[in-house]
C-alpha positions in Angstrom: -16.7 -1.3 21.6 -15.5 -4.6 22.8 -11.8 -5.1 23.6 -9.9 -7.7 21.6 -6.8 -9.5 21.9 -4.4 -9.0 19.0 -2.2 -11.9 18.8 1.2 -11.7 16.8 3.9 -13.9 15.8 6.3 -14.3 18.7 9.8 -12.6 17.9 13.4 -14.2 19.0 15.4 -12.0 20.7 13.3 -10.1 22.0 14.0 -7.4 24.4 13.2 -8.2 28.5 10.8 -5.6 28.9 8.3 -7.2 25.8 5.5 -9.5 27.6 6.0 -12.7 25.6 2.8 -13.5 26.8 1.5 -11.5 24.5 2.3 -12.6 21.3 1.0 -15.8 19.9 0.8 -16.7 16.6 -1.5 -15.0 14.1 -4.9 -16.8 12.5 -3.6 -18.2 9.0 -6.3 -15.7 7.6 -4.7 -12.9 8.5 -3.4 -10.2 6.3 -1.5 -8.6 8.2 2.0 -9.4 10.6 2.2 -7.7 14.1 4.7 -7.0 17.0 4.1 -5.0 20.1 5.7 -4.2 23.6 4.7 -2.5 26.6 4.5 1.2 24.5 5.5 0.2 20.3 3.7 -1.4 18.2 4.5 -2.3 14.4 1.4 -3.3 12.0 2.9 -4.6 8.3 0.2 -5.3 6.0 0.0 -7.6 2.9 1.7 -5.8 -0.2 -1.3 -6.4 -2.1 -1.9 -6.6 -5.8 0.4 -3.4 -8.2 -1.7 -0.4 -8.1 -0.4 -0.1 -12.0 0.0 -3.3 -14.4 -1.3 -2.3 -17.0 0.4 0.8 -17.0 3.6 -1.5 -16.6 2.9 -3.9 -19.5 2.0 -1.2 -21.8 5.4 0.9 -21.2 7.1 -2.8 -21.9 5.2 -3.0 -25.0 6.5 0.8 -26.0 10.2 -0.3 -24.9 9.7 -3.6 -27.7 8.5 -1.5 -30.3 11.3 0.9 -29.8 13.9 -1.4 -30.2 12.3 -3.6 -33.0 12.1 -0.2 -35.3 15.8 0.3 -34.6 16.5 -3.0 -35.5 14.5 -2.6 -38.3 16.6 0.2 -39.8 19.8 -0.7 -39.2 18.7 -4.4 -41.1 17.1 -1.7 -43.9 20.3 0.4 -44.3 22.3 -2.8 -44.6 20.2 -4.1 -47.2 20.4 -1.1 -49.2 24.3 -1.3 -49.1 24.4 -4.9 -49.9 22.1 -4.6 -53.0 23.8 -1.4 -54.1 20.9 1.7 -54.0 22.2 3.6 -52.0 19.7 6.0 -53.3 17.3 4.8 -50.8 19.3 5.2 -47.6 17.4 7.4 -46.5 14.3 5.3 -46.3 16.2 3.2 -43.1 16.1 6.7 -41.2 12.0 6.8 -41.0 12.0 3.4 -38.4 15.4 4.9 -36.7 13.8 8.2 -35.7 9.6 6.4 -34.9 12.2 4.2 -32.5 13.7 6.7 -30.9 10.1 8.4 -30.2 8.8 5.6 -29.2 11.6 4.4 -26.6 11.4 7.8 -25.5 7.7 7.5 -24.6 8.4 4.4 -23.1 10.5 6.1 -20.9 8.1 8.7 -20.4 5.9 6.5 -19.1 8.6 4.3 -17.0 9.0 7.7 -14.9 5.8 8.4 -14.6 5.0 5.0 -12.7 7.9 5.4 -10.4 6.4 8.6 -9.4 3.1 7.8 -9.0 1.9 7.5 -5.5 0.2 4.9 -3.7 -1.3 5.8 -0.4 -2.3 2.4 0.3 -1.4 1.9 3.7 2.0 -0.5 4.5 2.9 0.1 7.9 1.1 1.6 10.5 3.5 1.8 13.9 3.9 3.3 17.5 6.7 4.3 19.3 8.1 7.1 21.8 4.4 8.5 21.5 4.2 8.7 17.8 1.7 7.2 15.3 3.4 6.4 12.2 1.3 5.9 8.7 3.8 4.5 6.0 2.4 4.1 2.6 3.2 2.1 -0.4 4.9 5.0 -1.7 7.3 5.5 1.1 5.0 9.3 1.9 4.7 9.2 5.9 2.3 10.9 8.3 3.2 11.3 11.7 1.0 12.3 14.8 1.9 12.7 18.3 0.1 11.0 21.4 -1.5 14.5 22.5 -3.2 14.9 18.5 -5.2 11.6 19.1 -8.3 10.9 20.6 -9.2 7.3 19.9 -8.8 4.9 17.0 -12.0 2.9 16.1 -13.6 0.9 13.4 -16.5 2.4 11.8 -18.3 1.6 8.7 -17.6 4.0 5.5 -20.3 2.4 3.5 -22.6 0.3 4.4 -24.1 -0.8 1.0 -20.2 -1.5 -0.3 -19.3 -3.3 3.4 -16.4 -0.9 3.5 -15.0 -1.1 6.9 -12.7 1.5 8.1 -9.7 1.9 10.5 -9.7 5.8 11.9 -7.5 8.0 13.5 -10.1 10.3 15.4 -8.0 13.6 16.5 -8.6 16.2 18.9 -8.7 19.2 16.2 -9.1 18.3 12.5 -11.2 15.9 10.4 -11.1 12.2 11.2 -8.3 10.4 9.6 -8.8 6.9 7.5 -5.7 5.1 8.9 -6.4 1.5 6.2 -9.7 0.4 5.0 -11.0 -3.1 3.7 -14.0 -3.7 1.6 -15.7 -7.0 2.2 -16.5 -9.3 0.1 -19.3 -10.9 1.7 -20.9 -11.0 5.2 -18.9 -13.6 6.7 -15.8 -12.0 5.0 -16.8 -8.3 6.7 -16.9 -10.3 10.5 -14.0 -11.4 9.7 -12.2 -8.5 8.6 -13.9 -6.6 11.6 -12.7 -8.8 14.4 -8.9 -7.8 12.7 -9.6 -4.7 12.6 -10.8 -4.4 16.2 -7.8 -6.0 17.3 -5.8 -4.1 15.3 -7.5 -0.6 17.2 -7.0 -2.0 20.4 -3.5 -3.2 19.5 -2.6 0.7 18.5 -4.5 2.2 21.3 -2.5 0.1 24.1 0.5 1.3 22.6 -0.8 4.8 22.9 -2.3 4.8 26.1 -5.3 6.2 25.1 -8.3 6.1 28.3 -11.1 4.7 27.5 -13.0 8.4 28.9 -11.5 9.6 25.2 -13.4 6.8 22.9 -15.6 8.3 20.5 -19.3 8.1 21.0 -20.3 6.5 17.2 -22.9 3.6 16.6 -20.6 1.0 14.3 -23.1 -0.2 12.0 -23.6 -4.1 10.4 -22.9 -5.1 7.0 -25.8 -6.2 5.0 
């Protein structure tokens, strides 16, 4: 695999020991904002697009109804009084009590979206010989230096250009640390240089040897 430069945006105040050399300003095409020193590194990637907005319009919606049907009796029981049948009272308590159901499903559905997960990847960092994964969610996954083997970039399908980031360990299944699916062919070099330098950026900060790499032919997309 050839090594790559990762270049980042410089940092003020940075501590003495950090090789300002090092970091140089990102490409404008880049989606993702890094740091590094002699043994850290911190990778923050693009929020990215809500994993639920639909689901998130359609609890709004729920919440709108609710409060319309409550409006709606209390106007109805109002009426009633004002036009003297009280008889028909009752009739305002059918809208009250479909409200109440319905604000109660829309907060159903409110707590169900703030515990969803979303194990698309936002930070991945290295310090004191850990590999951090932070998700979207806020779930972590923590390795130490002596679990990992190498980090490459492979291809997880080649008909979808899916390009991969992986976390290969010494004992267990390979790990899929962020993956990109490319849009076209010049899109997939693109994201494949990044995530090249991203690899080497998190294998410096490991230390891994190059005797560890992984023997794996990295295909092409079509």
């Amino acid at each position: 695999m050839k090594e790559i430069s990762i270049n980042s945006a410089g940092r003020k105040g940075a501590d003495a020991d950090i090789d300002s050399a090092s970091q140089a300003a990102a490409p404008h095409s880049s989606q993702v904002a890094t740091q590094h020193g002699e043994n850290w590194a911190t990778i923050d990637f693009s929020p990215g697009e809500d994993a639920w907005p639909p689901e998130r319009r359609r609890a709004w919606r729920f919440f709108e109804i609710g409060v319309l049907l409550l409006l709606g009796s209390i106007i109805s029981y109002s009426a009633f009084l004002a036009f003297r049948v009280p008889a028909y009272r009752f009739l305002a308590g059918f809208p009250f009590a479909a409200g109440i159901v319905v604000l109660m499903a829309a907060h159903g559905r409110r707590r169900y979206l703030h515990c969803a997960s979303d194990d698309a990847v936002q930070q991945l960092s290295v310090a004191d010989g850990l590999l951090v994964r932070t998700a979207r969610d806020h779930g972590k996954q923590v390795w130490y230096r002596h679990e990992v083997r190498y980090i490459a970039v492979d291809v997880g399908s080649a008909d979808a250009c899916l390009l991969e980031l992986i976390l290969y360990l010494r004992e267990g299944e390979p790990i899929v640390l962020h993956s990109v699916l490319c849009e076209s062919p010049m899109n997939g070099e693109r994201a494949r240089t990044e995530l090249e330098s991203l690899a080497t950026l998190l294998r410096e900060a490991l230390n891994l040897l190059a005797a560890d790499r992984v023997s794996h032919a990295i295909q092409r997309c079509p």
